[in-house]
Each structure stands twice: as structure tokens, then as C-alpha cells.
C-alpha positions in Angstrom: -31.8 10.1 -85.2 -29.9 13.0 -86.6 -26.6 12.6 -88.0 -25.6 16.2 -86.7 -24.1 16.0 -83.3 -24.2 18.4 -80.7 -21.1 20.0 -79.7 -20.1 21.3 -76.3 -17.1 23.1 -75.8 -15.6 23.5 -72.8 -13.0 26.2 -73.3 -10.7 27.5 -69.6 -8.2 30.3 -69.8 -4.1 29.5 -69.0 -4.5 25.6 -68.5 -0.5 24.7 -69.5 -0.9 21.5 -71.2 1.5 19.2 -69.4 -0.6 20.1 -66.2 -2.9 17.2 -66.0 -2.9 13.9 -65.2 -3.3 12.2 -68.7 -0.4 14.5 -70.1 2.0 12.8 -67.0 1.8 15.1 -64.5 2.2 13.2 -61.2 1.1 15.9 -58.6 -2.2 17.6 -60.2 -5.3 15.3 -60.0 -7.6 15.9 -62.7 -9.6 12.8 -63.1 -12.3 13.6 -64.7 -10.2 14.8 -67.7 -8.2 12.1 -67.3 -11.3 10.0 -68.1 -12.1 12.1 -71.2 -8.7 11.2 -72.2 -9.2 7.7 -71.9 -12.7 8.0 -74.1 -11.4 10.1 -76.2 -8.4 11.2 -78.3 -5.7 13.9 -77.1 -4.0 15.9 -79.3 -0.7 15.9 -76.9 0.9 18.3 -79.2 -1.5 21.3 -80.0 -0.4 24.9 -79.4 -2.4 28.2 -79.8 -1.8 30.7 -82.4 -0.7 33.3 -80.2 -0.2 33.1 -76.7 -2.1 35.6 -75.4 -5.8 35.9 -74.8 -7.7 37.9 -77.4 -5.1 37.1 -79.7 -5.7 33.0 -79.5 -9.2 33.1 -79.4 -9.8 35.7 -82.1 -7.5 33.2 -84.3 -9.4 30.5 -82.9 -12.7 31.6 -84.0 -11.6 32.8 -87.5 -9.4 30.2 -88.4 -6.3 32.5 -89.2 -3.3 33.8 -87.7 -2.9 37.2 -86.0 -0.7 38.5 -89.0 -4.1 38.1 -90.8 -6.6 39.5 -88.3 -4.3 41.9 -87.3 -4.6 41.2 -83.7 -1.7 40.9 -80.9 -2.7 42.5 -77.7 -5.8 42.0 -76.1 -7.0 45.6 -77.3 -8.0 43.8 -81.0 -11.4 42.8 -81.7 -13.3 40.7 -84.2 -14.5 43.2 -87.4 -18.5 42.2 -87.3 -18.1 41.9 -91.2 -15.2 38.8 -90.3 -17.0 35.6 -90.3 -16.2 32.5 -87.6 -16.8 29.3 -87.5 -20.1 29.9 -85.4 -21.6 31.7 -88.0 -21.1 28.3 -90.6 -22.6 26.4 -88.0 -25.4 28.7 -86.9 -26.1 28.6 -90.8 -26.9 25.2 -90.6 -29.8 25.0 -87.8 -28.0 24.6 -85.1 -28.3 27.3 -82.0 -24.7 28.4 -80.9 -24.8 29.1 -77.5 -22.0 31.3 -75.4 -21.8 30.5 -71.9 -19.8 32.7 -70.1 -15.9 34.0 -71.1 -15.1 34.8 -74.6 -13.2 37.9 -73.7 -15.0 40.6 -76.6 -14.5 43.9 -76.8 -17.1 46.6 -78.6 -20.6 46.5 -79.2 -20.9 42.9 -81.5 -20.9 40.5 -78.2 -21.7 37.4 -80.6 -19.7 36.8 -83.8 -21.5 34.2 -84.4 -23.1 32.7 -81.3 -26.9 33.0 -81.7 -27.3 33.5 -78.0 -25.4 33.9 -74.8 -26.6 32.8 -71.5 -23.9 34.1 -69.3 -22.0 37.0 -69.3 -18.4 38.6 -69.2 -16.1 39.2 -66.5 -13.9 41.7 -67.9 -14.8 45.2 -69.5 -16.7 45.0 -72.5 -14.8 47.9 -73.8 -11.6 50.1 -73.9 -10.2 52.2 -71.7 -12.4 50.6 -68.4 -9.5 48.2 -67.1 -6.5 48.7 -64.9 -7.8 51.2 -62.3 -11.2 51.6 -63.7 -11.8 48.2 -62.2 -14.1 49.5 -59.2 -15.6 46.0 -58.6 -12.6 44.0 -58.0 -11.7 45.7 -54.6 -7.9 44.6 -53.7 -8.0 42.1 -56.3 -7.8 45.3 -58.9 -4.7 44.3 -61.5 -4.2 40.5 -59.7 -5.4 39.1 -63.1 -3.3 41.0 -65.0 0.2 42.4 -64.5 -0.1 42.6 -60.7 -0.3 38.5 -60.0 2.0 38.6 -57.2 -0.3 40.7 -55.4 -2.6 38.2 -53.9 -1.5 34.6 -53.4 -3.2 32.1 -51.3 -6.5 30.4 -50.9 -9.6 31.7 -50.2 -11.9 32.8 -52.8 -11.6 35.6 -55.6 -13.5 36.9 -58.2 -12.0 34.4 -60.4 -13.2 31.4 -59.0 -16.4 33.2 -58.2 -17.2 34.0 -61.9 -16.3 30.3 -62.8 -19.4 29.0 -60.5 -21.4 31.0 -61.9 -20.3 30.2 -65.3 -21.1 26.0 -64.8 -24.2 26.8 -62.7 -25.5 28.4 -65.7 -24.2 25.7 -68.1 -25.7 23.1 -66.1 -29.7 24.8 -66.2 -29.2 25.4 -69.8 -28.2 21.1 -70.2 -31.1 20.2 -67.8 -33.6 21.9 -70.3 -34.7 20.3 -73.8 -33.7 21.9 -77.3 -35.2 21.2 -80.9 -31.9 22.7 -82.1 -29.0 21.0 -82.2 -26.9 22.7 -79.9 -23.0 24.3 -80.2 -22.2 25.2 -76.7 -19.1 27.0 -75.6 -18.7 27.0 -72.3 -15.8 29.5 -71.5 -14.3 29.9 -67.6 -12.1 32.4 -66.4 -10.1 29.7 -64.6 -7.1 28.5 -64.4 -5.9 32.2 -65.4 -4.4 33.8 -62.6 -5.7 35.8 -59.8 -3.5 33.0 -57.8 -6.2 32.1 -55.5 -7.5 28.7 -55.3 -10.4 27.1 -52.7 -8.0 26.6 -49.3 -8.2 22.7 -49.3 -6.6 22.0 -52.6 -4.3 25.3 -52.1 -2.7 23.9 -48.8 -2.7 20.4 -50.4 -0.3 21.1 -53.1 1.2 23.2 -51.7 2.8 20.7 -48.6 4.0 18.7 -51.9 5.1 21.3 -54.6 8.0 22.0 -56.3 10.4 24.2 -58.6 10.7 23.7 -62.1 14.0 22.4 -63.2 14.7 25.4 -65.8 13.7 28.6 -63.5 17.1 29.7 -62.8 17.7 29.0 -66.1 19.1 32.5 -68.1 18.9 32.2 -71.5 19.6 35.7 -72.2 17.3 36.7 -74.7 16.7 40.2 -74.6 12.7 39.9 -75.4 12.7 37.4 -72.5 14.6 38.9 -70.0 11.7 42.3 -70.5 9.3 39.9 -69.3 11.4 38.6 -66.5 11.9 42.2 -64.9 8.0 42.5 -64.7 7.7 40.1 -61.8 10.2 39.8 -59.2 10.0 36.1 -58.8 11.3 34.2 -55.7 11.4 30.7 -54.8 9.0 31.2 -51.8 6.4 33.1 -54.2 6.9 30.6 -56.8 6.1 28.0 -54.2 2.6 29.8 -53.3 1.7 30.3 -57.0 2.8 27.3 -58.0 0.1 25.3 -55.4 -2.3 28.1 -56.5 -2.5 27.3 -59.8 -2.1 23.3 -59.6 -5.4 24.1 -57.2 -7.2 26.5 -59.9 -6.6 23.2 -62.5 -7.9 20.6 -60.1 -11.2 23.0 -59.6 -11.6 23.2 -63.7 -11.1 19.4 -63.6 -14.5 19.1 -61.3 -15.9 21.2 -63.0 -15.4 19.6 -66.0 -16.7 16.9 -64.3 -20.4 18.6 -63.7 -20.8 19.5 -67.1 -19.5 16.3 -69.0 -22.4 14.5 -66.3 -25.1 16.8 -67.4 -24.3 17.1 -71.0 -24.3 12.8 -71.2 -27.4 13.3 -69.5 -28.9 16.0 -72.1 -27.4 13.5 -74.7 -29.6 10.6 -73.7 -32.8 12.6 -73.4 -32.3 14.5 -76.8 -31.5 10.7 -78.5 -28.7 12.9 -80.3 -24.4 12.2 -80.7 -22.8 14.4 -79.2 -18.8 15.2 -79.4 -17.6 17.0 -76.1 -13.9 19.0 -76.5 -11.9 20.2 -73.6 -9.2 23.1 -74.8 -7.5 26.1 -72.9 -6.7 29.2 -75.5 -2.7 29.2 -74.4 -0.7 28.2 -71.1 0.8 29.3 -68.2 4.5 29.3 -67.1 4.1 29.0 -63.5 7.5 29.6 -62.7 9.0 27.3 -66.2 12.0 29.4 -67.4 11.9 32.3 -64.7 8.7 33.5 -66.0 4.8 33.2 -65.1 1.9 34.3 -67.3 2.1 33.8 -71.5 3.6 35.3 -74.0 6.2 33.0 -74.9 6.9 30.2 -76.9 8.0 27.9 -74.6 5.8 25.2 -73.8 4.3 26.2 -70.9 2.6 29.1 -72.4 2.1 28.1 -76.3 1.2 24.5 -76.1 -2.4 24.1 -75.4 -4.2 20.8 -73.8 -7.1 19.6 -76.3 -9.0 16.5 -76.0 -12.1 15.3 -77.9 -14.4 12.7 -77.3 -17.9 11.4 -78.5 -19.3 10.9 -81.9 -16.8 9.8 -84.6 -14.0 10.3 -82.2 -12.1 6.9 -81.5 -10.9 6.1 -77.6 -8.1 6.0 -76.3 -6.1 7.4 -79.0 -3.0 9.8 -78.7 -2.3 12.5 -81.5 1.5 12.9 -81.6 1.4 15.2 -84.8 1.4 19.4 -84.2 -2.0 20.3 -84.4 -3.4 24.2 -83.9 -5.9 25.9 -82.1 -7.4 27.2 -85.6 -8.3 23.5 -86.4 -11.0 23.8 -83.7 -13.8 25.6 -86.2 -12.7 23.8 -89.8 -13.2 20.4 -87.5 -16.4 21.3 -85.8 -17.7 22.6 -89.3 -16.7 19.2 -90.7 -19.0 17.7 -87.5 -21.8 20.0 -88.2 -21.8 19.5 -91.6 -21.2 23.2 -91.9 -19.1 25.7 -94.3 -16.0 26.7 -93.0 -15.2 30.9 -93.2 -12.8 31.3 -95.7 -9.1 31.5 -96.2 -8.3 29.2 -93.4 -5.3 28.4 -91.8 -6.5 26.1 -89.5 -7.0 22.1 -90.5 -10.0 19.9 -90.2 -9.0 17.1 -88.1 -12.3 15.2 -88.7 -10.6 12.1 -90.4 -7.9 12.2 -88.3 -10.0 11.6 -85.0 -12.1 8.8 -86.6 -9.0 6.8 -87.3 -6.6 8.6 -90.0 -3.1 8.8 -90.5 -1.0 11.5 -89.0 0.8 14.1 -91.0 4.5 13.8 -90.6 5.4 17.2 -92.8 2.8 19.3 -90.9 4.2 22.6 -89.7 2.1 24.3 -87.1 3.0 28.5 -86.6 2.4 30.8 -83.7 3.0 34.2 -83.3 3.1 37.4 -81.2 4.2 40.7 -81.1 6.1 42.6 -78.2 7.8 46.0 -77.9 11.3 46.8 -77.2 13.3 50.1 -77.1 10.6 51.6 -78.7 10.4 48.7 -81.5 7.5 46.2 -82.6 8.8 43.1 -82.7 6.9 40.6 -84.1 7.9 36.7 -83.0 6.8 33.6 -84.6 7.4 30.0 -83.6 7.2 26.9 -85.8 6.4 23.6 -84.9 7.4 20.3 -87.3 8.2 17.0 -85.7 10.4 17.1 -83.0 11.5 20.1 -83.4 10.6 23.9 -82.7 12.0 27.1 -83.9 11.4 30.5 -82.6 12.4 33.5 -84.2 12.2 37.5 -83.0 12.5 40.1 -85.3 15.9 42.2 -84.8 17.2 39.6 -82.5 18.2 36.9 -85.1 20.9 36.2 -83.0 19.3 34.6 -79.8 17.0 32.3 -82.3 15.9 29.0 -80.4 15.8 25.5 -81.6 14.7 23.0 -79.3 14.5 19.1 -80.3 11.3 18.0 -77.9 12.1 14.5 -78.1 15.0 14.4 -75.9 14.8 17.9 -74.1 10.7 18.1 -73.5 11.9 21.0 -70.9 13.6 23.2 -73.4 16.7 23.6 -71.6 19.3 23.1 -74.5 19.6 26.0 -76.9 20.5 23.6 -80.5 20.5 26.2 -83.3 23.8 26.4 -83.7 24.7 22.7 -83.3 22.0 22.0 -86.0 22.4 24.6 -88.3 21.3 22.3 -91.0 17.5 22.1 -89.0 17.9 26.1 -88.2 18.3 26.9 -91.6 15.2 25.1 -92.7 13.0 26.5 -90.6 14.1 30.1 -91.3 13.7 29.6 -95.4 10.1 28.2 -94.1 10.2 31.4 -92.4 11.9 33.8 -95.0 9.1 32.6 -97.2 5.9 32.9 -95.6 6.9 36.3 -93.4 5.9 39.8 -94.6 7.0 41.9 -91.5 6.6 45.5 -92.9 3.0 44.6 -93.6 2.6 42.7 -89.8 4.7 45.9 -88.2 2.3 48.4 -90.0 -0.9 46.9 -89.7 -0.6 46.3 -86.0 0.8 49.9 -85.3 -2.4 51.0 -87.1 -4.5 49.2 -84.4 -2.7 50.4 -81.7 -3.4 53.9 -82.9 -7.6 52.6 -83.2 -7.1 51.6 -79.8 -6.2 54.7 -78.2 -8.7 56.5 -78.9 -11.2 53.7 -78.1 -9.5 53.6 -74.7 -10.3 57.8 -74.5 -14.0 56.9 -75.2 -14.2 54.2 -73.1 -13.1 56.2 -70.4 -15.4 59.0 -71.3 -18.9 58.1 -72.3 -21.2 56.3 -70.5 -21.9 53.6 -72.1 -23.8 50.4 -70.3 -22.4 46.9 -70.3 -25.4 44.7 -69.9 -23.4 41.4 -70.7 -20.7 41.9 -68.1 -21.3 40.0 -64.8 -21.3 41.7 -61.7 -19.0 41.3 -59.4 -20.7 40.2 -55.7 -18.7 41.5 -52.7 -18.0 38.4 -51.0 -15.7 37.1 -54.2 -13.5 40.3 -53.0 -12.4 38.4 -49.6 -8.9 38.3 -49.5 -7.4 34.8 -49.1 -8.1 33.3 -45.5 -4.9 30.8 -46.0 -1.2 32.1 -47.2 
């Protein structure tokens, strides 16, 4: 038997990582993660790099933070001469196989993945979103800043895309490879359009309720921008809300489908296997006033991940900060494989067989937003208990939040402990070069608006972008 395991990732968009059942929540059902938890380890405190799309997953795949790659919005792209942690692996024999969402932009479709056997649901380059979005009918902008638009359940190209994503994971599994395999398996759910099938919509939505902190105002100037970009209510909330809990039950079976069928390739192929369940950031869903990312509260930059399978021990909970980067330096240590260099990310190999935890690890993530014409880069930092967040020219609202006793983020501490607050912002003060991170990132904004001019231009076919079928563009037959 080889002593390389196959690896299947199974990678959804905007899962928020209390949202499960194995993480406590008691309305969700999500069994069949909930039995991964039980076989395998959780990391109950991971969070993404960045808490955005293209941002987390480039950081993912590269192992280091966006002040590095220089990405924030979802305009960045991997450089082809950037190495991931696909490439180590792909180095070592195995085939690395993309199956379905990664969200790339430009020509290089692969970074690293050797093949891909489903395609893209977004626009494989710039300047073909927003409006440009012919396919999507009156579901244009509803899975991006025009969520309130459609709520309900139904179908939606969304959930459409994701069927198509695990029918074609599932024919790949049911056919034998000399290779070992590294599969990501990447669905567009539980990211918002806010459409979910009409059973589980109506089901939590007879049972759902408010947060506890959306009223809550805690005046930060960054925030409050991203407040007046949805005009929340309690009754839309409500609708969302069930939408979403419905779009994570849906991931759940079809986590389900593929864990069945990649035991199943497992048992024919006589190989280990290690099977990880991970979303790239979270979702607010109402938490704070706010829906979507962006933010450093939990909802958006904590991150569910679970492992299970070879070299994995059961039934073990992770209570140290972990990161999103640690995904490639791990599955490198798996695969036997280099690791791309200068990593920030950790490999947690000997700590899922059994290791100690790491009391004195600090985990970062970061982001950048505009504001009265500013770039204002924001970092959060994760040690312990506690987490600080810190926006550039806005010192004044810094957050400090001790998780232990306030999980819900609803007491403001930095100026009680201003002994922990000033800690963090040496840490800070230290490792922070925000000239560079300002400059470098208003350099790719300038890249990207003349790729956005071409895009919109040239004529230029997307072969790996899925089409859209008409009936996915049904409005929702239940409100």
C-alpha cells in the first residue's frame, strides 16, 4: 500500500463557522458533517486570511497573507510565476484535480491543479461582471452587492451550479486512478444568491430567529459604510436568515454524497485517504447589522475546518487559532511534498496525529476597504482568547473582544484592558508596513482597470466557465 494518501477537499463559499451542528448550532442540521466531526478533528478556531473571496483563497493556495500577494479585492489574481501548494504536490506524482469553484481570473486557470473537470461560474476575466452578466437573468448582481434582491426558495443559478459541481465529483470518484489523487472540490454554495430548495427554506424559516447583536451600533466608521449598503430589516433578515441556514443544510448532503463515494473510491484504490471540509470566510447573516464578509467579526472571518482520515485522530477538538494558509504546508506534509516558500501558514500534521497545542500562536487576517477617498488597510489578530482588530486612521474605534466569556462580540474591552490592547498593537507596530501595503495595492487597482477596459472590449472565449441553463433563472416559487 502507498504511504501517500489521497486528499479530497471539499471547499464551499460563506459557510460561517458556528453554523453547524458540531460547532452547537441547535437549528441547522448538518449531519453528515457532524459525523466528520465525530471521525475526525475540528479545528473550532480557524479563520481565513482575509475575508473576502479571491483574497482567502489566493492566501490559501500560496501560503501567505494579502500584504504579500498583494491581493484585497476580488480583481487580484495569482502571478503564473507564484507557486501553490498544488504545484509541490503535483511535483510528487500525484494528479491535482479542480472540480468546480476556485474563483480565477486571467488566462492561467490552474496554478497548480494538473486538471479541472468542472468549470467556473463567474467571469473568467475583468470587466464581464455586474451588468455584463447576460446569463443570470433577474438573478444579475443577487450574488454580489444586490442580495436583497431575490429571497426565497426555489432554485437559482447558485444551487444549480452546485449540482452540477458534485455530479461531476461523484463520476470522477466512481472511476479508478493510478495517481494518487488531490481533489478540490469547490461549490458556490452557501454564498448568497439567498435562495434555498423550498422545503428546507420554509422549514427554518417557521423556526428562525434574530441575532442577539443586530441592533447592536458600535459606531465604527468602516462598519457603519458597510451597513448603509443593505437596508436590513427584521422581516428580510428573517427570509435570509432561513435562506442561508437552508443553502448550509444542502452543502451538508452534499457533503454527504461525496464523503460516500470518496470511502467508496478509497476501498477500491486500497489507498488512505484524509478528506477536509473548509469554507474560504463566513457570512454575517444578519450578526452585527451586517450580511455578507468583510469584517472581522466572527461571522465572516472565522472559518469551519474539519479533517478526517489517515493520521488524523477522532473525535478531537482543536481549541488553538489555526489559519486558512495551514491548509497547503499540512497537505504538503500528507503528501510528502515541498511546501512553496516563505510561508506563513503552519503545518498542522503533528498536531492532528495527536500533538500539543500552541498556546503563544498568533493567527492574522487582513483586508483592505476605502473611505473618503482613503485605503485603509485592517488587520485582526488572533492569540488565545482574545482578538484584536485594528483599522488604519481609525485607531480610535480599535476592538478587543475576550471570546471566552463574550463568543458574540458584544463588549467593546480595549480600553478596560489596555494592558492586552497594548500588546497586540506592539505585535502590530512590529510586523505592519502600511506605506508598502497602501502602495502596492493602489498599484493593482490601477492593473485592474485597464483589465476591466479589455475585458469589456475583446472577445475573448471562456471555455472553463459553466453555462448557465435557463431553468436555474426561475425566480423563487416560495417567499
Amino acid at each position: 500500500m502507498s504511504s501517500k494518501p489521497d486528499i479530497l477537499v471539499f471547499l464551499s463559499d460563506q459557510h460561517h463557522a458556528q453554523y453547524a451542528g458540531f460547532a452547537g448550532h441547535s437549528l441547522v442540521r448538518t449531519p453528515h458533517l457532524d459525523q466528520l466531526a465525530k471521525e475526525g478533528t475540528v479545528m473550532s478556531t480557524a479563520y481565513t486570511s482575509s475575508p473576502l473571496c479571491v483574497p482567502s483563497r489566493t492566501s490559501m493556495l500560496t501560503g501567505q497573507l494579502p500584504e504579500k500577494t498583494g491581493v484585497f479585492t476580488n480583481g487580484g489574481a495569482i502571478g503564473s510565476d507564484q507557486a501553490t501548494f498544488l504545484h509541490g504536490i503535483a511535483a510528487e506524482g500525484y494528479d491535482t484535480v479542480l472540480c468546480g469553484r476556485m474563483h480565477f481570473l486571467g488566462e492561467d486557470q490552474r496554478h497548480g491543479f494538473t486538471r479541472r473537470i468542472m468549470g467556473e461560474l463567474t467571469p473568467l476575466f475583468w470587466g464581464r461582471y455586474g451588468q455584463a452578466r447576460t446569463d443570470l437573468g433577474p438573478y444579475v448582481g443577487t450574488m454580489a452587492n444586490k442580495s436583497l434582491k431575490i429571497i426565497g426558495g426555489g432554485t437559482s443559478p447558485v444551487l444549480e451550479y452546485d449540482k452540477a459541481v458534485i455530479k461531476a465529483a461523484l463520476e470522477y470518484l466512481q472511476e479508478d486512478h493510478a495517481k494518487p489523487q488531490c481533489i478540490v472540490v469547490g461549490t458556490y454554495g452557501p454564498h448568497h444568491t439567498f435562495v434555498a430548495p423550498p422545503d428546507r427554506y420554509m422549514y427554518y424559516k417557521e423556526r428562525m430567529d434574530i441575532p442577539e447583536s443586530f441592533l447592536q451600533d458600535d459606531g465604527h466608521p468602516v462598519l457603519q459604510k458597510l451597513r448603509q449598503n443593505h437596508q436590513l430589516t427584521i422581516e428580510n433578515v428573517t427570509k435570509l436568515r432561513a435562506a442561508y441556514l437552508g443553502m448550509i443544510e444542502t452543502i451538508d448532503s452534499q457533503v454527504g454524497e461525496v464523503r460516500s463515494a470518496w470511502n467508496r473510491y478509497l476501498e477500491r484504490s486500497a489507498r488512505p485517504g484524509l478528506f477536509v471540509y473548509m469554507s474560504d470566510h463566513g457570512e454575517q447573516a444578519g450578526e452585527h447589522g451586517l450580511i455578507g464578509k468583510s469584517t472581522f467579526y466572527e461571522g465572516s472571518s472565522k472559518i469551519p475546518m474539519v479533517l478526517a482520515g489517515e493520521g488524523v485522530v477522532a473525535g478531537r477538538n482543536i481549541s488553538q487559532p489555526v489559519s486558512i494558509m495551514d491548509l497547503g504546508p499540512t497537505l504538503c506534509a500528507f503528501a510528502g511534498a515541498e511546501t512553496p516558500p516563505r510561508q506563513d501558514g503552519m503545518n498542522l500534521k503533528l498536531l492532528l496525529n495527536g500533538g500539543a497545542e500552541d498556546a503563544e500562536r498568533i493567527v492574522i487576517s487582513e483586508c483592505m476597504e476605502t473611505l473618503e477617498g482613503k485605503h485603509i488597510p485592517g488587520r485582526m489578530l488572533r492569540k488565545g482568547n482574545w482578538k484584536f482588530v485594528a483599522y488604519v486612521y481609525y485607531e480610535q474605534h480599535n476592538q478587543l473582544f475576550d471570546l471566552s466569556s463574550d463568543p458574540k462580540e458584544l463588549h467593546n474591552l480595549v480600553h478596560e484592558r489596555a494592558d492586552i490592547a497594548e500588546q497586540f498593537q506592539a505585535q502590530l507596530d512590529a510586523s505592519w508596513n502600511i506605506p508598502a501595503i497602501i502602495e502596492k495595492h493602489q498599484q493593482k487597482l490601477e492593473h485592474h482597470q485597464l483589465l476591466a477596459k479589455w475585458g469589456k472590449a475583446v472577445d475573448v472565449s471562456e471555455q472553463e466557465r459553466w453555462p448557465v441553463p435557463e431553468e436555474a433563472t426561475k425566480l423563487p416559487i416560495v417567499e
